[in-house]
C-alpha positions as CSV (number, residue, x, y, z in Angstrom):
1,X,-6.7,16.7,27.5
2,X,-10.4,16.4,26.0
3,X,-10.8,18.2,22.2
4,X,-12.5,21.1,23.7
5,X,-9.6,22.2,25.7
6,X,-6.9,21.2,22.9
7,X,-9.4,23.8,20.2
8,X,-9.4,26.5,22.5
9,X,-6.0,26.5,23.2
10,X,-5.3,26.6,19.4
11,X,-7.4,29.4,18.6
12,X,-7.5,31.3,22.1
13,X,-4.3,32.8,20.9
14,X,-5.7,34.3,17.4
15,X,-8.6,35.4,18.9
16,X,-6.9,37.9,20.9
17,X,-4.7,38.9,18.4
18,X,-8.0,39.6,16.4
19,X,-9.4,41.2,19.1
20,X,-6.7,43.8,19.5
21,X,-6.9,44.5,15.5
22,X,-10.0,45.3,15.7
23,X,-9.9,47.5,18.8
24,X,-6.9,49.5,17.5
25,X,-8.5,49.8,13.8
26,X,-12.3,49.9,14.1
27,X,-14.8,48.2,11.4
28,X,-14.7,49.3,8.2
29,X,-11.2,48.8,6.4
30,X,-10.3,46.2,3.7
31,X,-10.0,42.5,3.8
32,X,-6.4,43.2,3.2
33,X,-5.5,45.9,5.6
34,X,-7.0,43.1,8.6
35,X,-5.5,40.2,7.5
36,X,-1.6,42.2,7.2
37,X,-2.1,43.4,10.9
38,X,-3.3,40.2,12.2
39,X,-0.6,38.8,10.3
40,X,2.0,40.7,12.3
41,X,0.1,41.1,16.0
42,X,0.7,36.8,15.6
43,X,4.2,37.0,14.4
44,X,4.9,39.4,16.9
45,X,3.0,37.0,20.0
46,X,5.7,34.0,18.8
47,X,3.2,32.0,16.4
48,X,4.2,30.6,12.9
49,X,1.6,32.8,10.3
50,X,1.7,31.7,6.5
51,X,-0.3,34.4,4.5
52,X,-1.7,33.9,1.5
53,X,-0.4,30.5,1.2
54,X,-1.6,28.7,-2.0
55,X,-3.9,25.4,-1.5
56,X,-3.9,23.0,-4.1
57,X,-7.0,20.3,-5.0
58,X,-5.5,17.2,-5.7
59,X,-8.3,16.3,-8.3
60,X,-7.3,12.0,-9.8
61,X,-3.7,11.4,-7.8
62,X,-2.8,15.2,-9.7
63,X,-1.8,18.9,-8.0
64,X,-3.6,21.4,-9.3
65,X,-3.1,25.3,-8.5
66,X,-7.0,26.5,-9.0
67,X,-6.0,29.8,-7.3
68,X,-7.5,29.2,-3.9
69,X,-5.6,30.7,-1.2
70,X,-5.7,30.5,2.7
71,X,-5.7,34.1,4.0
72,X,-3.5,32.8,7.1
73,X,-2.0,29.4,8.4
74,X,-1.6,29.8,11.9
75,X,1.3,27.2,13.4
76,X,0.7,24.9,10.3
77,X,-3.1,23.8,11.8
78,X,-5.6,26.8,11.9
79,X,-6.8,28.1,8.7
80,X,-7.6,31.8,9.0
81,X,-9.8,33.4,6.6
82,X,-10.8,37.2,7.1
83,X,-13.6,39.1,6.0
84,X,-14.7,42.7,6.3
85,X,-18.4,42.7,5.0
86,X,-21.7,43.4,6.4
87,X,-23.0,40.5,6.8
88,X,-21.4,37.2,6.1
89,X,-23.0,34.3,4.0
90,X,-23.5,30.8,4.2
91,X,-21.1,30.4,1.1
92,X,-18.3,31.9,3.0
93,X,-18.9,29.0,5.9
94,X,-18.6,26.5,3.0
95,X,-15.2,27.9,2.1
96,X,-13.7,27.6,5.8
97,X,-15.2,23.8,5.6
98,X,-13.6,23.1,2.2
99,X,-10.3,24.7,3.5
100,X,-10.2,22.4,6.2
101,X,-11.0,19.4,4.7
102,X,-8.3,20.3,1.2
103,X,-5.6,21.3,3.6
104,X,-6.4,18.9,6.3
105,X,-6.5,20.9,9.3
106,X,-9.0,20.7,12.0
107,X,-9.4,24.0,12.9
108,X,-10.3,27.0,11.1
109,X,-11.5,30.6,12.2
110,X,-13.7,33.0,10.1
111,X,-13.0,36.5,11.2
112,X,-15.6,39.3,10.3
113,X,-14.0,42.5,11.4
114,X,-16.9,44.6,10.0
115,X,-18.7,44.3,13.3
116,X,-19.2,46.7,16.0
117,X,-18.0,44.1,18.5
118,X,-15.2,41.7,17.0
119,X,-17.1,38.7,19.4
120,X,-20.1,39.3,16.7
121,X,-18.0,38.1,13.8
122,X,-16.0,35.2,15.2
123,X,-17.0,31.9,14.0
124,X,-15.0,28.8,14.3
125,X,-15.3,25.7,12.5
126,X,-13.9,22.2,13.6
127,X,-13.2,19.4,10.9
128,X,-14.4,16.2,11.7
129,X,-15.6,16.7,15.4
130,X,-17.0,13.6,16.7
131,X,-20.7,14.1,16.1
132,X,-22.8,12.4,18.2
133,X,-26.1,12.7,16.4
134,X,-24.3,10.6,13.1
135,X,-23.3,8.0,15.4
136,X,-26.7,8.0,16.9
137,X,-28.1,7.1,13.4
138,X,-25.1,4.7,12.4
139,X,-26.7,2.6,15.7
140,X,-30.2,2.8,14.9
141,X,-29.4,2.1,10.9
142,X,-27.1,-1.3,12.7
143,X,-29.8,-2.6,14.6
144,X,-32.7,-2.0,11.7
145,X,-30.2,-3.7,9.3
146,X,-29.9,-6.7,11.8
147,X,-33.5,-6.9,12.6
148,X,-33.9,-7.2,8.7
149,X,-31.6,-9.8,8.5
């Protein structure tokens, strides 16, 4: 099964679960209020959800609790973090990337639900996706090295 398939599969699910949030509550509630329903609209479709689960930085071989917490963990490998704002900014895609890479998961979902149409406010993010531009340059940096050589 090729990565594409295998990501879709994994967050097809939450999607829809989102999706039906949304249309039963409308734009315009709290953070909270989304992430409780979403919470139970996956419980209730079969699917492990962790809310508010706490996310150490290991910082010199040592734990520490900093206070960062993922909004959801869906089946122990999708981080979930909802928002409910206007618009959302590039700091809040920083914090689904540092989620994935602290808790190690490859998958993670950024949920806006202060849209009109939920499809507006879905982003998702994969952790270390083969990225064929990086090994493009490690190529080209090979072959300069070797020609300097």
């Amino acid at each position: 099964m090729d990565l594409g398939k295998s990501l879709n599969q994994t967050t097809d699910p939450i999607i829809g679960a989102a999706v039906r949030v949304h249309a039963a509550l409308g734009p315009g509630l709290l953070e909270s209020a989304y992430e409780a329903c979403l919470e139970c609209e996956l419980a209730q479709a079969g699917l492990r959800v962790d809310r508010q689960l706490p996310l150490p930085i290991v910082y010199r071989e040592v734990r520490l609790d900093c206070g960062y917490r993922l909004d959801l963990l869906v089946e122990q490998k999708v981080v979930v973090e909802v928002k409910s704002v206007r618009e959302i900014a590039p700091i809040r895609e920083a914090q689904v990337l540092s989620y994935l890479r602290l808790s190690r998961c490859k998958v993670g979902l950024l949920l806006n639900f202060d849209v009109l149409r939920l499809k507006d406010g879905i982003r998702r993010f994969v952790n270390e996706f083969p990225d064929p531009l990086r090994s493009l340059r490690f190529v080209l940096l090979q072959r300069r090295f070797h020609e300097l050589v």
